[in-house]
N, CA, C and O atoms as a GROMACS GRO file, in nm:
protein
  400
    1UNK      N    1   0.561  -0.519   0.132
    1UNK     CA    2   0.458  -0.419   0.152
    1UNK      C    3   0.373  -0.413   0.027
    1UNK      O    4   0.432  -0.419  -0.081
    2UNK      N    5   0.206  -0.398   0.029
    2UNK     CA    6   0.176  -0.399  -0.064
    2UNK      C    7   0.148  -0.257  -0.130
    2UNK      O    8   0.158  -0.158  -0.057
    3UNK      N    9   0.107  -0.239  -0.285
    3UNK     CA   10   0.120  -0.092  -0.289
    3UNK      C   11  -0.057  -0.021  -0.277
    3UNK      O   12  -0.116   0.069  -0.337
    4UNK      N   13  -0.094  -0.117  -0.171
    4UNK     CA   14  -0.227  -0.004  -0.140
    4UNK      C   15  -0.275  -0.064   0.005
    4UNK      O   16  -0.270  -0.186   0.024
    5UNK      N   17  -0.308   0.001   0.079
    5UNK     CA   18  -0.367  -0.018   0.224
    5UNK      C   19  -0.486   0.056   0.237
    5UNK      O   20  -0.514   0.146   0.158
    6UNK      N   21  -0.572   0.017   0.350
    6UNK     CA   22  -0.662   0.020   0.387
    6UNK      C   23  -0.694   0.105   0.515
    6UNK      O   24  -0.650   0.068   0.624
    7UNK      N   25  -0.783   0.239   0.501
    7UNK     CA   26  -0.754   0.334   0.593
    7UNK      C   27  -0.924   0.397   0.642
    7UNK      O   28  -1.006   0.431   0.557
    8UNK      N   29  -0.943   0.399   0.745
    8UNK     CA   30  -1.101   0.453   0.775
    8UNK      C   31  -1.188   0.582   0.726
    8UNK      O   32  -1.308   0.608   0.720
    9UNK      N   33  -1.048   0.664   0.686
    9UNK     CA   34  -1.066   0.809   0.648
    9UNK      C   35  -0.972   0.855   0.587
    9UNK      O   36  -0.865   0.842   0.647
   10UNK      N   37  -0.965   0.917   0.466
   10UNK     CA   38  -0.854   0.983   0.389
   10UNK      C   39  -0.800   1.114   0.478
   10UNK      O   40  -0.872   1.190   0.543
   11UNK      N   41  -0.679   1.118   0.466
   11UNK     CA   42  -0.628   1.249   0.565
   11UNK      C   43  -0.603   1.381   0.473
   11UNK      O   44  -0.654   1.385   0.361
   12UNK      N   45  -0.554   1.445   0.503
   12UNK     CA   46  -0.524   1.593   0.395
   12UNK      C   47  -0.402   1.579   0.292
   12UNK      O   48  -0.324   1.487   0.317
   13UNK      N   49  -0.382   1.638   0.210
   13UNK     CA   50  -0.301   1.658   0.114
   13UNK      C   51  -0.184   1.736   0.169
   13UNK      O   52  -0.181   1.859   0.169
   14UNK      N   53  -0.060   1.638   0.229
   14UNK     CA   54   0.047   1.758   0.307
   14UNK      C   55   0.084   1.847   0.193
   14UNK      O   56  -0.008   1.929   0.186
   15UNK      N   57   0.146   1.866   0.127
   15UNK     CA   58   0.208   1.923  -0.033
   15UNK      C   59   0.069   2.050  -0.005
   15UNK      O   60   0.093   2.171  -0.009
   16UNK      N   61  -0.026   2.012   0.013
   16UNK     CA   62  -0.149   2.128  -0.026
   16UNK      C   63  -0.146   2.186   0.065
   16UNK      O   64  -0.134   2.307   0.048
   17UNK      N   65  -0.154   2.138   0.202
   17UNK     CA   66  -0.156   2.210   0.368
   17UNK      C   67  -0.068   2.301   0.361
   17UNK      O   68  -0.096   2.420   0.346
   18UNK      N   69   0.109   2.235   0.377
   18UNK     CA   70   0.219   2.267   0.418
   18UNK      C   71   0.266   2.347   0.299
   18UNK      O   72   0.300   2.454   0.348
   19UNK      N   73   0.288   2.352   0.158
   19UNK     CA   74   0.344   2.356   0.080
   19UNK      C   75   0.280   2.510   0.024
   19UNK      O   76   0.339   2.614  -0.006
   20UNK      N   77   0.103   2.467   0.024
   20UNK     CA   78   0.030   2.533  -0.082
   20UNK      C   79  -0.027   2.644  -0.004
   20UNK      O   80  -0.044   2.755  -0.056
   21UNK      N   81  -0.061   2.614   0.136
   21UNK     CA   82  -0.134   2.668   0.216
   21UNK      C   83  -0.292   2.676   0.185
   21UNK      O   84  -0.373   2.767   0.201
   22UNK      N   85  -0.304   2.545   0.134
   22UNK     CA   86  -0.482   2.526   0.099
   22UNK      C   87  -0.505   2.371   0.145
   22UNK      O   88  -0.497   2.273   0.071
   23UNK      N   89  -0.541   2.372   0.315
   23UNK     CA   90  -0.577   2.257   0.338
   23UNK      C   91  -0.714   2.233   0.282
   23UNK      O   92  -0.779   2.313   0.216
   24UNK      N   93  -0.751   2.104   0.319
   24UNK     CA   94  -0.868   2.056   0.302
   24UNK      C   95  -0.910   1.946   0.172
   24UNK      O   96  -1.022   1.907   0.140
   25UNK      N   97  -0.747   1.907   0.100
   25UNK     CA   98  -0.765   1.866  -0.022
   25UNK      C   99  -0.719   1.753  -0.017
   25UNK      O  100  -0.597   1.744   0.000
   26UNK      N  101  -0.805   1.620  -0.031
   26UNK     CA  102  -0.788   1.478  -0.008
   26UNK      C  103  -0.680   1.456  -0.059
   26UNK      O  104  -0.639   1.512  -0.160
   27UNK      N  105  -0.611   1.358   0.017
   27UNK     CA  106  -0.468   1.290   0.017
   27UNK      C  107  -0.523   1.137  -0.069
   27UNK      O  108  -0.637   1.105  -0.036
   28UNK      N  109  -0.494   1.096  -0.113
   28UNK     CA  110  -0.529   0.939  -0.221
   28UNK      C  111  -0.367   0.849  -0.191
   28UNK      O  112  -0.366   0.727  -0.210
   29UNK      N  113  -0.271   0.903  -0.157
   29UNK     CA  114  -0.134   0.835  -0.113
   29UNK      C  115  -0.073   0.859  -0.037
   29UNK      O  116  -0.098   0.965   0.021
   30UNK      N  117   0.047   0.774   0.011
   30UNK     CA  118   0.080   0.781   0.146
   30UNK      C  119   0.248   0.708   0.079
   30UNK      O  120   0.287   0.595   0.049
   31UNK      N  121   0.302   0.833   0.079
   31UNK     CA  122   0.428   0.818  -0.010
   31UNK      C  123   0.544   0.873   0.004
   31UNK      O  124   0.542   0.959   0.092
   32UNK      N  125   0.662   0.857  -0.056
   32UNK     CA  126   0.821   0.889  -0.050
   32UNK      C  127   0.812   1.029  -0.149
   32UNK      O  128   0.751   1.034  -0.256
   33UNK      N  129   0.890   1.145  -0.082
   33UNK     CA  130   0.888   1.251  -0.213
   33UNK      C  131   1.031   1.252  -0.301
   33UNK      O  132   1.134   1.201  -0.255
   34UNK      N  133   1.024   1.315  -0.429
   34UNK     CA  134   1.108   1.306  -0.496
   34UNK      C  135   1.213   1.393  -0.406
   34UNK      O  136   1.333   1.396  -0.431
   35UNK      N  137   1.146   1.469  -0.288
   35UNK     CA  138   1.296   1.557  -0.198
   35UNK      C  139   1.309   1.454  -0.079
   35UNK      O  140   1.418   1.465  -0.022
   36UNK      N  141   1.237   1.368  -0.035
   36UNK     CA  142   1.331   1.236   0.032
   36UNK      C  143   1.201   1.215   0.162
   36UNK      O  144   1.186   1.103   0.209
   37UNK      N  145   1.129   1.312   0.204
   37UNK     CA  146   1.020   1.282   0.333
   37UNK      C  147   0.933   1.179   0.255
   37UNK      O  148   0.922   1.155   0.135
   38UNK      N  149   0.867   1.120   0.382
   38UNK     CA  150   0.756   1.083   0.309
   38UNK      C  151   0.587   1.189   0.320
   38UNK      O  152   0.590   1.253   0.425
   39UNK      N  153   0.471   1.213   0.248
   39UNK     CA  154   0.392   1.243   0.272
   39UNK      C  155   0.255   1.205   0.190
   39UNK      O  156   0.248   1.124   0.097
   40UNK      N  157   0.159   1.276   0.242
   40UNK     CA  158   0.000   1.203   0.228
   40UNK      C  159  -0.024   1.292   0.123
   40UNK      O  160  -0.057   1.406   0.154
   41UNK      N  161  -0.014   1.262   0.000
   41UNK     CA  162  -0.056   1.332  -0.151
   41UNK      C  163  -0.196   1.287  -0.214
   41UNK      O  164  -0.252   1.179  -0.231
   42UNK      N  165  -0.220   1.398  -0.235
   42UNK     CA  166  -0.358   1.431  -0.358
   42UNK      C  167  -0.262   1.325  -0.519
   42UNK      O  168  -0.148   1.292  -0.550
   43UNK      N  169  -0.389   1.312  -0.566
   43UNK     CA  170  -0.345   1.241  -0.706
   43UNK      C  171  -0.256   1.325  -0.812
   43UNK      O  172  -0.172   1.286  -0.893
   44UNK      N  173  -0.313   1.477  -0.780
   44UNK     CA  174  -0.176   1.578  -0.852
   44UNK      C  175  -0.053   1.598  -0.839
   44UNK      O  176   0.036   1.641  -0.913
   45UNK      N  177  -0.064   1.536  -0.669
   45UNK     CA  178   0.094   1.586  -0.584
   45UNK      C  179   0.184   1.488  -0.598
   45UNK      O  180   0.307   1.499  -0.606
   46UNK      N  181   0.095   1.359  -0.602
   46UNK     CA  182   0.144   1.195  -0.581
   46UNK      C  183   0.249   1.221  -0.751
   46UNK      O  184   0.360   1.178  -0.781
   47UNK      N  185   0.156   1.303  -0.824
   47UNK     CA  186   0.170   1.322  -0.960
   47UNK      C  187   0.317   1.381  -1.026
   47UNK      O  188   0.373   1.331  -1.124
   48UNK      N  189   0.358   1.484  -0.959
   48UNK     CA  190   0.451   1.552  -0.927
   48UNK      C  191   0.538   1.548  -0.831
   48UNK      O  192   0.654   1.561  -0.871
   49UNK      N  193   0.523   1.531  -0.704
   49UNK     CA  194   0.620   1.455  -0.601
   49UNK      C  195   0.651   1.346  -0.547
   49UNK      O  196   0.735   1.327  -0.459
   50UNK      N  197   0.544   1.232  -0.626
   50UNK     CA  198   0.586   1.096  -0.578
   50UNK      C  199   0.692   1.010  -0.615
   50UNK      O  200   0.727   1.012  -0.733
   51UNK      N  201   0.746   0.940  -0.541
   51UNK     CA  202   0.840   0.841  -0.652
   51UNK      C  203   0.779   0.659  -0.737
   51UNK      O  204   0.841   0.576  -0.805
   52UNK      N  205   0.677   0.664  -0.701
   52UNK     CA  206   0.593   0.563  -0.710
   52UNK      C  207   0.556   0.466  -0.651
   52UNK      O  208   0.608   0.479  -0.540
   53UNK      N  209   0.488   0.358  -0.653
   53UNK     CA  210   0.447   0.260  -0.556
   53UNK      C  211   0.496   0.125  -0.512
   53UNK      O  212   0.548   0.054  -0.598
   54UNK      N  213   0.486   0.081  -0.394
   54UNK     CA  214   0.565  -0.024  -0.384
   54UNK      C  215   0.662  -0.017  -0.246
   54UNK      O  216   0.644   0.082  -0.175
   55UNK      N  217   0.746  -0.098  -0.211
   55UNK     CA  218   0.826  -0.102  -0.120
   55UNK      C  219   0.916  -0.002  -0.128
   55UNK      O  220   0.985   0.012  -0.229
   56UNK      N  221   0.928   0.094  -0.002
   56UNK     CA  222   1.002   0.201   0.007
   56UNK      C  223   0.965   0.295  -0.073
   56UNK      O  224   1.044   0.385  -0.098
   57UNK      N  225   0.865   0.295  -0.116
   57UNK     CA  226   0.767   0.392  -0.210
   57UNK      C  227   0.686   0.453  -0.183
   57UNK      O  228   0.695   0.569  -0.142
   58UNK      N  229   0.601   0.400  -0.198
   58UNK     CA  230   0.441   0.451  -0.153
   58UNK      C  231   0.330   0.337  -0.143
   58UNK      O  232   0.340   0.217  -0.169
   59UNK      N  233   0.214   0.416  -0.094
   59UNK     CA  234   0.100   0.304  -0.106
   59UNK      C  235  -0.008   0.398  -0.186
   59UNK      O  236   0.027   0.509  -0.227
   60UNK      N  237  -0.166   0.339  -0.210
   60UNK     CA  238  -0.265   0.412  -0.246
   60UNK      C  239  -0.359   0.393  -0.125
   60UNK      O  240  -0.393   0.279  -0.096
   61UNK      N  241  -0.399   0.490  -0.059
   61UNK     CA  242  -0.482   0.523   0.022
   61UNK      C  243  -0.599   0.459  -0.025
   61UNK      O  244  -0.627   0.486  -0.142
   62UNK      N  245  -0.694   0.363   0.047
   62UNK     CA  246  -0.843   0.299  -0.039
   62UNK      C  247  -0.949   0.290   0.110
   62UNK      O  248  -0.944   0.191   0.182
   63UNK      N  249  -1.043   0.412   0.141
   63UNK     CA  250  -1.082   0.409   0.244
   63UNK      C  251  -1.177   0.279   0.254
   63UNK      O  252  -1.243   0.271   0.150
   64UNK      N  253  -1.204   0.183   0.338
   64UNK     CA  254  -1.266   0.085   0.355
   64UNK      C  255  -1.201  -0.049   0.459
   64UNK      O  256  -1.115  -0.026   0.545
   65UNK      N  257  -1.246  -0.163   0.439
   65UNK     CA  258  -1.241  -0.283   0.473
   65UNK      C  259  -1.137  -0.351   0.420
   65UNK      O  260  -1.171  -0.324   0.305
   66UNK      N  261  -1.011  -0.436   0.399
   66UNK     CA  262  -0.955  -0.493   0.318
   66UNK      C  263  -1.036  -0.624   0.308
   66UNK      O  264  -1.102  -0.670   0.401
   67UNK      N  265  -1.027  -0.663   0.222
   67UNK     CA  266  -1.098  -0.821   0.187
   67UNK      C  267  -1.042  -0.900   0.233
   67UNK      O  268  -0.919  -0.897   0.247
   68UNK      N  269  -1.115  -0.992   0.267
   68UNK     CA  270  -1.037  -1.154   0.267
   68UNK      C  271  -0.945  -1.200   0.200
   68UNK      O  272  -0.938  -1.182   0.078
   69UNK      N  273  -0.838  -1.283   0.284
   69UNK     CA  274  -0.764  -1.312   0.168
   69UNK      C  275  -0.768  -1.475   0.155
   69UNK      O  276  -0.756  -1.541   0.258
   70UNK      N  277  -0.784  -1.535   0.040
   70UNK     CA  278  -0.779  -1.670   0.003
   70UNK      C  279  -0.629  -1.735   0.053
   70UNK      O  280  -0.567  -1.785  -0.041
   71UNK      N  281  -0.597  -1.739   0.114
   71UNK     CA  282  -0.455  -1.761   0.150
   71UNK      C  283  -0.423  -1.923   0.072
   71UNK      O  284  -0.319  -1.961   0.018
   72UNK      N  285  -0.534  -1.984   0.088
   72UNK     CA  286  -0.475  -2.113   0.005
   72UNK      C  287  -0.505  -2.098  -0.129
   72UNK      O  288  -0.498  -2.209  -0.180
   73UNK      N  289  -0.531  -2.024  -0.200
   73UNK     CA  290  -0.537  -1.984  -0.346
   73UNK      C  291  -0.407  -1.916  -0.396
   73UNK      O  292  -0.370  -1.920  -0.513
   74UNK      N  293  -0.326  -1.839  -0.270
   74UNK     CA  294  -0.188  -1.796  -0.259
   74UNK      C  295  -0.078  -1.856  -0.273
   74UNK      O  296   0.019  -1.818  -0.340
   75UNK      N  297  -0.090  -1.979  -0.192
   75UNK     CA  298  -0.028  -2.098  -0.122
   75UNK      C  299   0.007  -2.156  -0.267
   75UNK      O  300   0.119  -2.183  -0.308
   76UNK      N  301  -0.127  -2.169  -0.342
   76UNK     CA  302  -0.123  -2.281  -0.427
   76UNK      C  303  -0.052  -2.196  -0.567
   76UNK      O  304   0.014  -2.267  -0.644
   77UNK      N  305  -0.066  -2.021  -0.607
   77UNK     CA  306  -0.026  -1.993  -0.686
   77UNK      C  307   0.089  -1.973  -0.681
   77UNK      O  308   0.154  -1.970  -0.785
   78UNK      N  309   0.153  -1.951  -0.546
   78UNK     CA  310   0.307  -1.907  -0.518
   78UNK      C  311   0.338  -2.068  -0.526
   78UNK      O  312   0.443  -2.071  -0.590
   79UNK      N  313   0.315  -2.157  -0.506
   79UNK     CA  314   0.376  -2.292  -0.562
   79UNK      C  315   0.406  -2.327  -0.692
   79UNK      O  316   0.513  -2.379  -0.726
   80UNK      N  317   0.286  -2.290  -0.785
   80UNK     CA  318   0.325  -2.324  -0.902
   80UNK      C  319   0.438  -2.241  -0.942
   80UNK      O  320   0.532  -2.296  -0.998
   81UNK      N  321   0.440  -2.097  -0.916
   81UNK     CA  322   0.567  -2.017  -1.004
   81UNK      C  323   0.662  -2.075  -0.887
   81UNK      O  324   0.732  -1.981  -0.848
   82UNK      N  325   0.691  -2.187  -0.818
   82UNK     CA  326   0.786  -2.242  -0.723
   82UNK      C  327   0.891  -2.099  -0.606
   82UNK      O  328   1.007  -2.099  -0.564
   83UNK      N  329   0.786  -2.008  -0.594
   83UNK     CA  330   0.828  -1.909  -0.492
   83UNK      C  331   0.796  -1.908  -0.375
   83UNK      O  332   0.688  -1.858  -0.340
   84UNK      N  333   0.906  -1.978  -0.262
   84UNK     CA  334   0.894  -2.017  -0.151
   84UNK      C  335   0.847  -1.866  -0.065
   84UNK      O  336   0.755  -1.845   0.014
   85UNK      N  337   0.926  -1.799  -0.104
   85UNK     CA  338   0.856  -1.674  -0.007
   85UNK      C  339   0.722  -1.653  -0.068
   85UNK      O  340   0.654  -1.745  -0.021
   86UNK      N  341   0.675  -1.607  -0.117
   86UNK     CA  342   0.579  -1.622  -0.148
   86UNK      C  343   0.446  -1.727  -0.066
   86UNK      O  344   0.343  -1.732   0.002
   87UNK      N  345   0.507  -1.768  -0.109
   87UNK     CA  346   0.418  -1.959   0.003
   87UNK      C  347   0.410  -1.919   0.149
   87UNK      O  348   0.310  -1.924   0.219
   88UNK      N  349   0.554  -1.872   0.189
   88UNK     CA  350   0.564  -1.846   0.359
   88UNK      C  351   0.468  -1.691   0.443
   88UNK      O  352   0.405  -1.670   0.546
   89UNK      N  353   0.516  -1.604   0.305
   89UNK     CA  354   0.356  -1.509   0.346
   89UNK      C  355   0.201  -1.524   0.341
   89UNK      O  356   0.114  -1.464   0.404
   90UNK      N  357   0.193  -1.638   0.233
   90UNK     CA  358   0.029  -1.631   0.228
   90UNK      C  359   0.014  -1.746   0.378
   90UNK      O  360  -0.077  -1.734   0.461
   91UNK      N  361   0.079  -1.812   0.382
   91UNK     CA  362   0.048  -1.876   0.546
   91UNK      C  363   0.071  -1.863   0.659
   91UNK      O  364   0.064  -1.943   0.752
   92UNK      N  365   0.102  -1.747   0.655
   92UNK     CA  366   0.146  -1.648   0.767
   92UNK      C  367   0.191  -1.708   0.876
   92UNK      O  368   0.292  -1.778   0.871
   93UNK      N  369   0.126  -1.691   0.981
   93UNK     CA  370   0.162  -1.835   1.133
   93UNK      C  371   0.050  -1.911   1.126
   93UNK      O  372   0.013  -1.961   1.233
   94UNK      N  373  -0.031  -1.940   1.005
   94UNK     CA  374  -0.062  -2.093   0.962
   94UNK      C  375  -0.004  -2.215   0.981
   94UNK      O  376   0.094  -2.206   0.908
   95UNK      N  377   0.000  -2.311   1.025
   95UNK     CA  378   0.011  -2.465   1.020
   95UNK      C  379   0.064  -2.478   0.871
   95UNK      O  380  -0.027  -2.464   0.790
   96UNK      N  381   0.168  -2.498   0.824
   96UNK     CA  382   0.197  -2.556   0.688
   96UNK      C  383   0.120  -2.653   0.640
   96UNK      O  384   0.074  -2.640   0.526
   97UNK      N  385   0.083  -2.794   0.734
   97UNK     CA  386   0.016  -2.868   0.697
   97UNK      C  387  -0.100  -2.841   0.658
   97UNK      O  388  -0.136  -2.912   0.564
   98UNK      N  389  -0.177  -2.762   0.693
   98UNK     CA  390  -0.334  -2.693   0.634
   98UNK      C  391  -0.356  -2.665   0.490
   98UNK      O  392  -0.458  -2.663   0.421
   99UNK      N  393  -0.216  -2.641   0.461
   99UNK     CA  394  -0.240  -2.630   0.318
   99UNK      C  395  -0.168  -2.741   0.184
   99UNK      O  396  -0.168  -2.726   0.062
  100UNK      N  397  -0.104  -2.867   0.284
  100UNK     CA  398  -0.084  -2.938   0.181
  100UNK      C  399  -0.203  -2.999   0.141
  100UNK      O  400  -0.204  -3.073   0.042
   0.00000   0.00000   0.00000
């Protein structure tokens, strides 16, 4: 999992809704709390109740498009540090051969 995804619209700050009783305050993460749920935190809350980013963690909320990905620029860097997983995600259900 990577530690930021790609979302059309930022949602509310649960910690601020549920917690504070002051909705309306942008969420920037989408995360594990230090009491064990996960929820959609403001950069203060992420700040104070997050456990950080990453797998089984959290992500950073980034409203937009994700980019392209160079997958054979992937291919070729996860080769040199010789990390087969690595190699097998950037070619997803790619043809292996495409990228020798």
């Amino acid at each position: 999992m990577s530690t930021e995804v790609y979302v059309t619209k930022l949602p509310e700050c649960d910690v601020h809704k549920y917690e504070r009783g002051t909705p309306g305050v942008e969420a920037v993460y989408d995360g594990k709390t230090i009491r064990g749920p996960w929820a959609n935190m403001c950069e203060e809350c992420f700040g104070t109740h997050g456990i950080g980013l990453g797998t089984g963690k959290g992500q950073k909320l980034i409203v937009g498009t994700a980019p392209e990905r160079d997958r054979h620029a992937e291919v070729n860097e996860a080769a040199r540090r010789g990390d087969i997983d690595a190699m097998l995600d950037a070619m997803g259900d790619g043809d292996p051969a495409e990228y020798l």
